[in-house]
Each structure stands twice: as C-alpha cells, then as structure tokens.
N, C-alpha and C positions, 0 to 999 in steps of 0.2 A: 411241580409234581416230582415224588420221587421214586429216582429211578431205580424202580425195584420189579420182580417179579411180578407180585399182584395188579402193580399198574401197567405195565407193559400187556400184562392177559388181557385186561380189560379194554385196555383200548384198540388189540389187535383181534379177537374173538370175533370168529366168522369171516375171517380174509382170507383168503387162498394163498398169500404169503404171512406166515406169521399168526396162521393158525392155531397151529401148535408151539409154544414157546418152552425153549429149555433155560432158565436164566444161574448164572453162575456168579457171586463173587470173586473169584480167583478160577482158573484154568489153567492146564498146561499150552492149551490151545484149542481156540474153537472148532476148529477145522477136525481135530482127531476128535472131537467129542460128538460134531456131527456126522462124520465118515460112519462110528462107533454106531449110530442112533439108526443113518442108512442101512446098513449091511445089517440090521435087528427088522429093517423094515418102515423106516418111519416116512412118514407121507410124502409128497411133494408140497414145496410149500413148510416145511417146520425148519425153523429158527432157532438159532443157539447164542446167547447173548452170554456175556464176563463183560464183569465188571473191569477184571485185567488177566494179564495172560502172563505167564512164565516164559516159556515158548514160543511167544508169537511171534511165525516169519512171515519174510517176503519171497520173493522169487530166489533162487538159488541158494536158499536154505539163510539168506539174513537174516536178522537178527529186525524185527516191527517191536519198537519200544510200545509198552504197553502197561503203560502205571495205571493205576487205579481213581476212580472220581474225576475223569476230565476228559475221556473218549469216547468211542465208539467202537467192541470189536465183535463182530459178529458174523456165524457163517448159515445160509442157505441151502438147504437140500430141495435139487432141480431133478426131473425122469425128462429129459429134451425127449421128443422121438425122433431125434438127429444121431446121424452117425459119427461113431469116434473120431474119423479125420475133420468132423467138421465142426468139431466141439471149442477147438480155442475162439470160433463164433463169439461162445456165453461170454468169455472174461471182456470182450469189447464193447458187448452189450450192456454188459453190469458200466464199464468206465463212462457208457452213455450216460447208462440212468441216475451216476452218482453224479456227473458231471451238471445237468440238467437240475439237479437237485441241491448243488453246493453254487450254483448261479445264480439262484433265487435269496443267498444268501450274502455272496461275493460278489462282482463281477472278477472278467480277466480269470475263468477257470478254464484253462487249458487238457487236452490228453495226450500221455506221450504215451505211445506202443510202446510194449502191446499193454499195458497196467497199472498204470501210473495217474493218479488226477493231480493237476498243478491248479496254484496260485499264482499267478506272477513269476513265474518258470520254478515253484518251490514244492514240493510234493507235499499236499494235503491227506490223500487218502489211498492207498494200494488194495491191488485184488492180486486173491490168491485163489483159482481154479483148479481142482482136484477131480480126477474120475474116473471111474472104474467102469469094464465095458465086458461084453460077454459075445465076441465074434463082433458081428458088424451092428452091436447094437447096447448103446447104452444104458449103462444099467443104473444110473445116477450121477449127477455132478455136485461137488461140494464147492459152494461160491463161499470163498472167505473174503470179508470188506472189513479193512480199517478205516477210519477218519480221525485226526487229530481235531478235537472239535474245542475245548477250550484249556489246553494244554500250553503253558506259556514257553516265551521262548527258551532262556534259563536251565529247565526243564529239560532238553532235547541234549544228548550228549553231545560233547562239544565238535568230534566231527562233521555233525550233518545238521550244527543249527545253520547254518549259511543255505542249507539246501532244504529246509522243512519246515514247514509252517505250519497253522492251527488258524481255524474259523476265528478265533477269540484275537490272535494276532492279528488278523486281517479286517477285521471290522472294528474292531477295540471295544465288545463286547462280549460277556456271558451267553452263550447260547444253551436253551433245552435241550438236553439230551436224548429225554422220552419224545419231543416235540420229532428232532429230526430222525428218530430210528425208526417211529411210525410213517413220515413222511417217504426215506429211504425206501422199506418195505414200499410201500406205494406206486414208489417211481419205479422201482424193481418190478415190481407187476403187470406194470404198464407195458415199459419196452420187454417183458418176458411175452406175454400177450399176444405185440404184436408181429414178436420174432416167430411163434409157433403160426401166428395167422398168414406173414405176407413174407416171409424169411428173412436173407441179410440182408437185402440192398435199402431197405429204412435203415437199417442200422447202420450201414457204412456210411451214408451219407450224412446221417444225422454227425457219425463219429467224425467225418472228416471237417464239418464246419467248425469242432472244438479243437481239430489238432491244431492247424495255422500249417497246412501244405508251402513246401518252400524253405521250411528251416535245413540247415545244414549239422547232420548228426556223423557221428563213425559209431558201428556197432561192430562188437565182440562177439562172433557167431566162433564158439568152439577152437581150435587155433587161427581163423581166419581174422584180419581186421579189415573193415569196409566203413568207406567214406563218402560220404554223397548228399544229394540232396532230396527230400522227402517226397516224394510226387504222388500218394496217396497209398492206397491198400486194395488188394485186388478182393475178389468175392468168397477167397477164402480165411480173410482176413488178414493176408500174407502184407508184409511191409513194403512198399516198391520202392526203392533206391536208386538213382540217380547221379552217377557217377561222372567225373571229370570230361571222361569221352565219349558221353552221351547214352553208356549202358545202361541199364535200365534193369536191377538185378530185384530179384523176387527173395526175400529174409523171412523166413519160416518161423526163426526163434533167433536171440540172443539179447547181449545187453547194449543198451543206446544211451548215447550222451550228446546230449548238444554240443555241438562248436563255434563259438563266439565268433563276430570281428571276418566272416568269410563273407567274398562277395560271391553273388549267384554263376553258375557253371554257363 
C-alpha cells in the first residue's frame, strides 16, 4: 500500500488515535505542525504524519535525520488529565508502546531513559514530548515518534552509523510503512488507555523489563556528571542511579551513555 494520505484516512477512521490525520510530504517538523493544530484546538487523538522533515529533532535541540521514503515521522496530540510535574510519565509510556511494537518486529529491543528505543544497544526510534499547561493542569501534550524503519545503513551520517539502526538493517527486510504506523497508533492507544485507567506503575514495570536494570551508564545532568549503575525508575519516572558507594541518587533529566567493560559496584 501507499503510503499516502488517503490511505492512512482509511485505514485509521474512527480510532481514537489517528482519527483525524494531517499527512504531509515534507515539513519543518511534525511537532510544531501539531503544537500549531493543538493550540487551534484539535482533538485528542489527531496525528501529524511527513513523509520527511527539515527540522526534525531530538532531545536537546538534535538534529533526527529525516529523509524522505523510508521512515516514520510522526507526532500525537494527548489532553492527559495528569498534572504537569507528572507528565514526563507520557514520553515513557510512548518508549513502552513503541518498544512492544518494534519486538514484534525484532527481538533484543531495548529502552534507554528517558527516550530512546534500542536494537542491539543502537537507537531505532526517539521520542520527543512537548507540553503546554495552564496552572496545575494540562492543556495538551505533543508526542513526537521517529522510527528508522527501512533506512539503510550508508544512509545515516557518518557519525552515528555505528550507533543507529533501522528495522530493514535489523531483519534484512523491507518493512510497510502504512502497516507499522497503523499498528504504532494501536499500541499507542493501548498503553494510553491504560495509563489514564490504572496510572504509572503498569507502565513502569512493563518499562523496566525492556530497559535490562544493572547496566552501567554516566549521565550529563546540567554541569553535573554522574556514574553508576541503573537500579530502575521511581513512580515519577525519575532515573535511579546507583553509585560506587552505594548512593542511590534520583536523575530528574539529562543525557545517559552506557559504559562498557565495567564490573557491578
């Protein structure tokens, strides 16, 4: 099938995710197209799809290669009736449900906090959560999801082919595009579902069986650098780290890297 607008309508019409479809050839980025579409009022549940993005980032304003005919970039507008401190929740929830959804594809899909879905310790697919709130109550969140889905290696600039892969890399097959952005949406609705019905702690447990608790990472918080070992995520989604002398520190936000070749503390 191709993957175009009309077909994308037709096969997502009447979902509560993907209801309403904006589909784009080119963008500057999904994200400000759906932010734009929220703040005009657009439902919960409507979906912004390109074909490719000019602008597409990741966390900390990177640079999400985004060529056209061989991905996936698309963002969701969420109304949680969660409060703003407890909204980095979403971006975990999403690594679940893409995670769940790219297993069925792969094995060996990993998540690294707080955003990250791995193949074989290789970034597959990034989330990018945006939100805007009005006192203690939010007024929407924009879920952006990339997926390298059949995007060859070559392809990937030459910094971060050693670190990124693509479905088509990992299976050594062509995968549907329209197949898996329907399926996405899907899993997306599920673990949205049942975060509004029974809140984090499905989610954190479902997340902590794909991270692999135990790895040894250093994260980048702000001028801070912290080393330790992973010992899960508390219920506000917060990182728990695990340090040399047995501290045990709480990482709110920053950037994490695995550390090779370390033995356990």
């Amino acid at each position: 099938m191709d993957f175009n607008e009309d077909t994308l309508r037709g096969l997502l019409s009447g979902r509560r995710i993907g209801g309403s479809v904006y589909f784009f050839r080119k963008v500057a980025s999904t994200n400000e197209i759906a932010c734009e579409l929220a703040l005009k009022g657009a439902s919960e549940g409507t979906v912004v799809i390109a074909d490719a993005q000019t602008k597409g980032k990741g966390r900390f304003n990177r640079v999400w290669q985004s060529p056209a005919g061989c991905n996936l970039y698309t963002s969701i507008v969420i109304r949680p009736p969660t409060e703003p401190a407890l909204a980095s929740q979403i971006t975990l929830m999403t690594g679940v449900a893409v995670a769940e959804l790219l297993s069925s594809y792969c094995p060996y899909v990993t998540l690294k906090w707080p955003n990250d879905v791995q193949i074989g310790g290789k970034k597959v697919s990034g989330i990018l959560a945006q939100m805007r709130a009005s006192g203690k109550r939010v007024d929407f969140i924009i879920v952006g999801i990339g997926t390298n889905i059949n995007m060859k290696r070559d392809a990937f600039e030459e910094t971060i082919q050693d670190i990124s892969t693509s479905l088509r890399e990992e299976t050594g097959g062509d995968i549907s595009r329209v197949d898996l952005t329907v399926k996405l949406y899907d899993s997306f609705e599920r673990w949205y579902a049942r975060y509004i019905r029974d809140g984090f702690d499905p989610i954190r447990d479902m997340w902590l069986k794909y991270n692999s608790k135990g790895r040894h990472v250093q994260v980048v918080s702000g001028n801070e650098l912290y080393k330790g070992e992973v010992v899960g995520i508390d219920g506000d989604g917060a990182l728990l780290l695990r340090d040399e002398n047995k501290i045990t520190r709480r990482i709110i936000a920053g950037d994490v890297s695995i550390l090779r070749g370390l033995v356990c503390f």
